[in-house]
Wavefront OBJ file of the C-alpha trace (Angstrom):
o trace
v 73.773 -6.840 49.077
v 75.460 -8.876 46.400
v 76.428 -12.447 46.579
v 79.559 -13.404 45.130
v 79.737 -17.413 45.751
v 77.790 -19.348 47.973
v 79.483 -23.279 48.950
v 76.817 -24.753 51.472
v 77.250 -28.409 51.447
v 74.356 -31.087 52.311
v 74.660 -31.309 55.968
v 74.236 -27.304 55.688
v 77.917 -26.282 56.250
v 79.857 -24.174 54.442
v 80.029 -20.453 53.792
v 79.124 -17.337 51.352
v 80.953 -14.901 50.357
v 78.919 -11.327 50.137
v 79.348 -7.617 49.521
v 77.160 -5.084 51.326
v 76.135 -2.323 49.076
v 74.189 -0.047 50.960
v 73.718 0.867 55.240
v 70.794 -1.781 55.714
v 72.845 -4.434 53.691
v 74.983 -4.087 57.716
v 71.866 -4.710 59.272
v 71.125 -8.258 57.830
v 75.003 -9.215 58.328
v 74.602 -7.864 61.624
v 71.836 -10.716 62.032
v 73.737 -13.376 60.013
v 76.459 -13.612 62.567
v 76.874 -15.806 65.112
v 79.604 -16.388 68.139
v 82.003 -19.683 66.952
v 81.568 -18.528 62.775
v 84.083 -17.956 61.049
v 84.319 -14.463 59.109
v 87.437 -13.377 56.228
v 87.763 -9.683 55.526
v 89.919 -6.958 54.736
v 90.622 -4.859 57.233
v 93.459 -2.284 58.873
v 95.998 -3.574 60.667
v 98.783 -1.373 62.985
v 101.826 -3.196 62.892
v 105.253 -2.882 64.354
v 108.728 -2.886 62.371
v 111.952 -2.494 63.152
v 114.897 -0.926 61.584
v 118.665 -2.452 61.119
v 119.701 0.147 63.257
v 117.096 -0.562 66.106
v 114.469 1.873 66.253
v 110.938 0.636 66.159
v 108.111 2.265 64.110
v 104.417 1.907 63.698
v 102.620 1.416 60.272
v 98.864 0.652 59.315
v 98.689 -1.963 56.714
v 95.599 -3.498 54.984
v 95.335 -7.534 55.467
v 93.245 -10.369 55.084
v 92.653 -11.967 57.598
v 90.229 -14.806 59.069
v 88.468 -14.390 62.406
v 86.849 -17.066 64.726
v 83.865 -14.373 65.768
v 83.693 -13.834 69.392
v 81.996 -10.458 69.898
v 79.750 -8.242 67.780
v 78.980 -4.700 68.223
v 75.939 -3.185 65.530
v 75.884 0.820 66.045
v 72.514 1.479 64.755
v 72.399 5.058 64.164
v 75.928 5.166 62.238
v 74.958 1.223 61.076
v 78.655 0.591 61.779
v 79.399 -3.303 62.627
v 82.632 -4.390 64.324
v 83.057 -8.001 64.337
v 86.578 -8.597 67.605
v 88.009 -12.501 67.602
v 91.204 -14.625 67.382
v 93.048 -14.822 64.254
v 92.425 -18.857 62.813
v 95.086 -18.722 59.987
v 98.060 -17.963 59.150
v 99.234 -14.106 58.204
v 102.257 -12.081 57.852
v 101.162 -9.621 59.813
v 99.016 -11.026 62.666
v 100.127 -13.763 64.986
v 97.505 -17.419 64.853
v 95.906 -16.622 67.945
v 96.224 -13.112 68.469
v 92.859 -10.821 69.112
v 91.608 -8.417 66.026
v 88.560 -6.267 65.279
v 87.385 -6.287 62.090
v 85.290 -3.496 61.010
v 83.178 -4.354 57.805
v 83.280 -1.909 54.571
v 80.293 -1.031 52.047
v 81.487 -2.439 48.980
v 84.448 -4.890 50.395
v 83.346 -8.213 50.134
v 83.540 -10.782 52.927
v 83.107 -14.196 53.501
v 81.561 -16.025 56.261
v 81.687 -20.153 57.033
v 79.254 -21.454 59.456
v 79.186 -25.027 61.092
v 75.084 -25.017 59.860
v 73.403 -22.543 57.672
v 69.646 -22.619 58.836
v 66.669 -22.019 57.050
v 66.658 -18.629 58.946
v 69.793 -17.423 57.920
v 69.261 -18.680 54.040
v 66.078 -16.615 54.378
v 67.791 -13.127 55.509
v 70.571 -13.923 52.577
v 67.583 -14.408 49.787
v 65.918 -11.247 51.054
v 69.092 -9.205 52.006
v 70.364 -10.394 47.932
v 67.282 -9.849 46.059
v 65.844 -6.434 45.224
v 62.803 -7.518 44.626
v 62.337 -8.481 48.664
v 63.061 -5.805 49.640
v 60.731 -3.312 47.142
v 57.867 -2.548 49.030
v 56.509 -0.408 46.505
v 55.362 -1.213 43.302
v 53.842 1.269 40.403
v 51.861 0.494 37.062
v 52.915 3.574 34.533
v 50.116 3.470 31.896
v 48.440 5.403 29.151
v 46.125 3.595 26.470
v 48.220 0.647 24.900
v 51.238 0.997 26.778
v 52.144 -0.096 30.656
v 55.340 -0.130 32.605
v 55.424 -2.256 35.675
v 58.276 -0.900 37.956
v 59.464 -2.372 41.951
v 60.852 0.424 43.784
v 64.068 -0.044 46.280
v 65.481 2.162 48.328
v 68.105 2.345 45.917
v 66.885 2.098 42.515
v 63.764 1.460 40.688
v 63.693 -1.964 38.577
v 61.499 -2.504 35.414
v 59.452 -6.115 36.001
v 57.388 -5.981 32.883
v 56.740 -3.860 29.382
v 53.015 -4.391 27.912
v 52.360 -2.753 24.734
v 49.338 -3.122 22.978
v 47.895 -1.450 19.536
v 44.547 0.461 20.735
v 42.713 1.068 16.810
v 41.130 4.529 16.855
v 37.686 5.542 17.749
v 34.864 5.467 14.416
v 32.338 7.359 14.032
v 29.370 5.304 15.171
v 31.173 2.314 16.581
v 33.786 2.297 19.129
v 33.810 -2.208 19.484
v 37.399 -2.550 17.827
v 38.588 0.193 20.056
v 36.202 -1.438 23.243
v 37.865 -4.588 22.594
v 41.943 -3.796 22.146
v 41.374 -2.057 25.827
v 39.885 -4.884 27.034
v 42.755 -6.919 25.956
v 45.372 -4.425 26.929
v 44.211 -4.065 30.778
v 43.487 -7.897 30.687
v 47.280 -8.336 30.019
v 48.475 -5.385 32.958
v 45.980 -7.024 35.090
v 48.197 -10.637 34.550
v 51.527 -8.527 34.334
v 51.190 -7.464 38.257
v 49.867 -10.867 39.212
v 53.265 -12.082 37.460
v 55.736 -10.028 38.855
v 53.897 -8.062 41.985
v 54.706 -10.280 44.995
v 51.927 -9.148 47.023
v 53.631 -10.686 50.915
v 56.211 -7.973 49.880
v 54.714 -4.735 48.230
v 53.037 -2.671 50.581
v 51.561 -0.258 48.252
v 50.982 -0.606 44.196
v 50.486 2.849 42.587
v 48.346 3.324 39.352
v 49.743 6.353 37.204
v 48.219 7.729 34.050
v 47.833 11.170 32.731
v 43.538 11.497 32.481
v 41.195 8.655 33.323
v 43.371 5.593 31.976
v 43.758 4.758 35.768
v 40.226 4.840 36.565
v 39.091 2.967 33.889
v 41.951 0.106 34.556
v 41.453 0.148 38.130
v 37.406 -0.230 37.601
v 38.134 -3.184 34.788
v 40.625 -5.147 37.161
v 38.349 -4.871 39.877
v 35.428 -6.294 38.068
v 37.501 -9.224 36.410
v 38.914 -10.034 39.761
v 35.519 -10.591 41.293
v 34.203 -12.210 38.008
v 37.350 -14.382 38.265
v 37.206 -14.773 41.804
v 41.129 -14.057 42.203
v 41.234 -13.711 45.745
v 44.914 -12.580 45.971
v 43.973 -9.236 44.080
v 40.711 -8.641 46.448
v 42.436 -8.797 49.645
v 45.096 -6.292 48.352
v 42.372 -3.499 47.381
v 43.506 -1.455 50.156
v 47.020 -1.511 48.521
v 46.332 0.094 45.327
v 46.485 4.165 44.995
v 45.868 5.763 41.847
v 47.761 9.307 40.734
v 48.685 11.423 38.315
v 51.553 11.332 35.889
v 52.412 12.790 32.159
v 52.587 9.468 30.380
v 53.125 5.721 30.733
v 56.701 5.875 30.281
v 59.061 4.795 33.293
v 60.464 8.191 33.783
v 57.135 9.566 34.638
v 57.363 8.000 38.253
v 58.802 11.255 39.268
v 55.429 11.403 41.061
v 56.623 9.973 43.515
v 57.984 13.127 44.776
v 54.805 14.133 45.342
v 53.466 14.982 49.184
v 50.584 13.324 48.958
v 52.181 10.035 47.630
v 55.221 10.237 49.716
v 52.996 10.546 53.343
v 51.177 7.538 51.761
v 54.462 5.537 51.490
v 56.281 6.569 54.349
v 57.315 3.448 56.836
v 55.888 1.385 54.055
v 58.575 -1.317 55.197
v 57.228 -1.569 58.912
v 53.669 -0.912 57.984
v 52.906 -4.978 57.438
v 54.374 -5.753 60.890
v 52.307 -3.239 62.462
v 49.171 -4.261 60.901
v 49.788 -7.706 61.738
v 50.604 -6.601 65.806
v 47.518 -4.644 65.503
v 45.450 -7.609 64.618
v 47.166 -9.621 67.233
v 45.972 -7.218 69.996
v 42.464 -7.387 68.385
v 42.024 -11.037 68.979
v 43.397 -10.767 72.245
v 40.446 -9.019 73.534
v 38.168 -10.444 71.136
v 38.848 -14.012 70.618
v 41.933 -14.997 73.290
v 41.712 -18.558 72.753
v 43.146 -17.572 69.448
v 46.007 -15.056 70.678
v 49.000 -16.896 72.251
v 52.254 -15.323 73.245
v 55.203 -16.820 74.917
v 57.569 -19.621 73.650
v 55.754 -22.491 75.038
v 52.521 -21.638 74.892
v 53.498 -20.567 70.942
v 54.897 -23.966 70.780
v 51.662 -25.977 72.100
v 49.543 -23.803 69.362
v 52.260 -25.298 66.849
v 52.143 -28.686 67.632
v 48.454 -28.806 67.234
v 48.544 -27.287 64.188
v 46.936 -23.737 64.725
v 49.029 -21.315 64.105
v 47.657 -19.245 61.116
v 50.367 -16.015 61.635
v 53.436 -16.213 63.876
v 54.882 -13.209 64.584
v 58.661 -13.505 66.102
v 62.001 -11.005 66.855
v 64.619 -11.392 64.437
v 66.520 -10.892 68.425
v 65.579 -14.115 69.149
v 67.877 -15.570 65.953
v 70.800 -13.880 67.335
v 70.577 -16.397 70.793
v 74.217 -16.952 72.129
v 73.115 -20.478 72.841
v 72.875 -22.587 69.773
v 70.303 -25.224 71.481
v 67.750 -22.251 72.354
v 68.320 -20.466 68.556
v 67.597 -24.069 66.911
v 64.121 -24.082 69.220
v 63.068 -20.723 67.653
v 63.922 -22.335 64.142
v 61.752 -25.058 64.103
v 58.959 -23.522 65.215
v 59.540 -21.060 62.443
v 59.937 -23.894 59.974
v 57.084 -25.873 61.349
v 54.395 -23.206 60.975
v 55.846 -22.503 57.550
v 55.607 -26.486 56.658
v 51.948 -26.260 58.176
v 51.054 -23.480 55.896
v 50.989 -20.608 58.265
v 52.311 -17.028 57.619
v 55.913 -16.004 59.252
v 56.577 -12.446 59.698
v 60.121 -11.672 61.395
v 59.686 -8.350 62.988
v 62.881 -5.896 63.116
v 63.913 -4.702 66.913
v 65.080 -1.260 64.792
v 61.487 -1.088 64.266
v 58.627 0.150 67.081
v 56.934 -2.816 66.260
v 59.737 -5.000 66.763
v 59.770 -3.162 70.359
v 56.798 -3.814 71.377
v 56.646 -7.400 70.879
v 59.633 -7.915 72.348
v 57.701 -7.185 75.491
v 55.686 -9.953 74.975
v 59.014 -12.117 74.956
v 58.968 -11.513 71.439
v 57.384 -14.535 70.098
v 53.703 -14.217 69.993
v 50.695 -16.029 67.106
v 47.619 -15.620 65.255
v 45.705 -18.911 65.262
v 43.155 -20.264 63.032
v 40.999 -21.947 65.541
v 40.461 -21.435 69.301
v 42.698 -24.380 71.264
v 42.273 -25.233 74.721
v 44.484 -22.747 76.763
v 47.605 -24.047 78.054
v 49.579 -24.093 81.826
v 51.515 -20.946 82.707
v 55.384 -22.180 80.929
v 57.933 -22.215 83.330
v 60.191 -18.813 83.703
v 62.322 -18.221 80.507
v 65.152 -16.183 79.861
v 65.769 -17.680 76.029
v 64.291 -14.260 74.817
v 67.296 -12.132 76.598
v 70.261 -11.727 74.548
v 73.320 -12.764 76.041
l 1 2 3 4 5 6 7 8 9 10 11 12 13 14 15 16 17 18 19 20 21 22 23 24 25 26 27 28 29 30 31 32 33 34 35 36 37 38 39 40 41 42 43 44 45 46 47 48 49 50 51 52 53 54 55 56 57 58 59 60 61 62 63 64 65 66 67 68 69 70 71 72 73 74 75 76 77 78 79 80 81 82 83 84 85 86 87 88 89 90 91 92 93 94 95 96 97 98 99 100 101 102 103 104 105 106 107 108 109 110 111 112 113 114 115 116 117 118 119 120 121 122 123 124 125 126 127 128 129 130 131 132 133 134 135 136 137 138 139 140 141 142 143 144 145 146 147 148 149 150 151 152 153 154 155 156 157 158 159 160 161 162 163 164 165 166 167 168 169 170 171 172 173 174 175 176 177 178 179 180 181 182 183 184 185 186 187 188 189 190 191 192 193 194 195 196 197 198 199 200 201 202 203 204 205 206 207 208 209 210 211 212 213 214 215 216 217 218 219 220 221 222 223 224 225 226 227 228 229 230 231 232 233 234 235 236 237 238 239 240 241 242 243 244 245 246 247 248 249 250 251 252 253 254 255 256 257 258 259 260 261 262 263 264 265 266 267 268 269 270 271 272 273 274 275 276 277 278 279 280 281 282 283 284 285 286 287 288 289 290 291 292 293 294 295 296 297 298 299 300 301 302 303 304 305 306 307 308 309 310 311 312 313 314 315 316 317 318 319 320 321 322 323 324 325 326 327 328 329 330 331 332 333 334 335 336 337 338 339 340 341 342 343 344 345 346 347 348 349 350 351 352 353 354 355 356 357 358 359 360 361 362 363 364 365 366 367 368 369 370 371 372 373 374 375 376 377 378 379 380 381 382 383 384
């Protein structure tokens, strides 16, 4: 997704202007939409004319025009999106007034007003618009002296960072000079992928190397991350998968065509979510005073405080009713101001299924609170 202009004023009106590049991109404008916005597209338009001698005849034309959104309709499998409402301004072609579908283009832009942009919403545009959120895989290309660190997308593979470092030949009888430039030259990889690796995002970080370069880089950053005691690259062990390639150069990531590597990465999008459902379900029967699902209980765990990992349905953000869509974006914003974790699970996703069936709201707490009433019956969680 691109964005052309973005107007949002301070009291959090206005409107962007965007071009989806790609099927997801109709996926996140799918979830940016909202009954009463206002959306301006291109689209096809049948109109009538008629002729100085009477007859009537049907043309298509292309027009602008502006819509005040009433219904939308996301096809999944095709990841078609049809956006139906009243016309709000004034067209040659199309009465004020008058019902039109509009049915948005890869590669048209489009631009969309809304009364309040949310922290939500602002959230989906960052990730849909920045390739970086949405490269779950990461590689470090290497051979002695010379690194590339590449993000892979879904649609194209971006170079983060070059390191290039003069490695002095092996003597007869002392290798220190040589001992020493290696040292220096993993020491700056290692601080290259804490730079530009955003660890909440990449699911997996492959090491590539023809011969040992990968084992001896992986062994060094392992060692300096426990002498350093940098906690962010210890956690993320699990992440990191070494294999072969010809060289360090960028082009050599061809191994990602590899079988092995490619069973490794597959779902590596949904893999995070499904970890962090697994580990719900763990507490739950281990430690339940720490596993709360439902909006109010969710809600009590917030307000004291607790909440370490929420875990919420991006279906609860498209809520016909504006009061019950604000609810679910406060707590979102109030476990992020209280230092928790967010993860927005997709509905396209199994995941995203399953904890829908747990009204799709559901956290991770840091400490066991006392357990609260059963909340009353709530339908917030059903779209309309």
């Amino acid at each position: 997704m691109k964005l052309v202009h973005k107007d949002i004023e301070k009291d959090n009106a206005g409107q962007v202007t965007l071009i989806p590049d790609e099927a997801e991109d109709m996926w996140h404008t799918y979830n940016l939409l909202q009954v009463g916005d206002s959306l301006r597209a291109s689209t096809i338009r049948k109109v009538q004319t008629e002729s100085s001698t009477g007859s009537v005849g049907s043309s298509r034309v292309r027009t602008t025009l502006t819509l005040c959104v009433e219904t939308i309709d996301f096809d999944s499998q095709a990841c078609q999106l049809r956006v139906k409402g009243t016309n709000i301004q004034e067209n040659q072609y199309v009465k004020m007034g008058a019902y039109h579908t509009i049915e948005l283009e890869l590669n048209r832009k489009f631009t969309l007003a809304k009364k309040v942009w949310d922290s939500v919403v602002l959230d989906r545009i960052e990730q849909a618009c920045d390739p970086a959120q949405k490269a779950d895989v990461a590689a470090v290309v290497m051979q002695e002296g010379l690194a590339n660190l590449v993000l892979v997308t879904p649609a194209m593979t971006l170079l983060r960072g070059k390191i290039e470092v003069t490695i002095p030949r092996k003597r007869k009888g002392s290798c220190a000079q040589h001992d020493k430039a290696l040292d220096r030259f993993y020491e700056a990889v290692m601080q290259g992928i804490l730079r530009h690796f955003n660890f909440d995002v990449v699911k997996c970080i492959l090491v590539a190397s023809p011969g040992f370069v990968k084992d001896q880089f992986i062994s060094y950053l392992f060692k300096e991350a426990v002498r350093q005691d940098c906690k962010i690259l210890l956690e993320n062990r699990p992440k990191f998968m070494m294999v072969h390639s010809s060289s360090g150069h960028k082009y050599s990531l061809k191994v990602l065509c590899d079988p092995a590597v490619t069973a490794r990465l597959s779902d590596t999008k949904a893999a995070g979510e499904v970890k962090a459902l697994e580990d719900f379900y763990k507490m739950l029967q281990q430690e339940p005073d720490r596993a709360f699902y439902g909006l109010a209980h969710v809600e009590r765990a917030s307000e004291a405080l607790a909440i370490d990992i929420l875990l919420i349905s991006d279906k609860l953000f498209r809520h016909q009713d504006i009061a019950t869509r604000s609810r679910y974006v406060r707590l979102v914003d109030s476990v992020k101001d209280n230092g928790g974790n967010v993860r927005i699970f997709s509905s396209l996703h199994v995941s995203g299924e399953q904890l829908n069936q747990l009204s799709g709201v559901a956290a991770i707490l840091r400490f066991p609170i006392a357990d609260v009433s059963e909340p009353e019956e709530d339908s917030s969680s059903d779209e309309d």
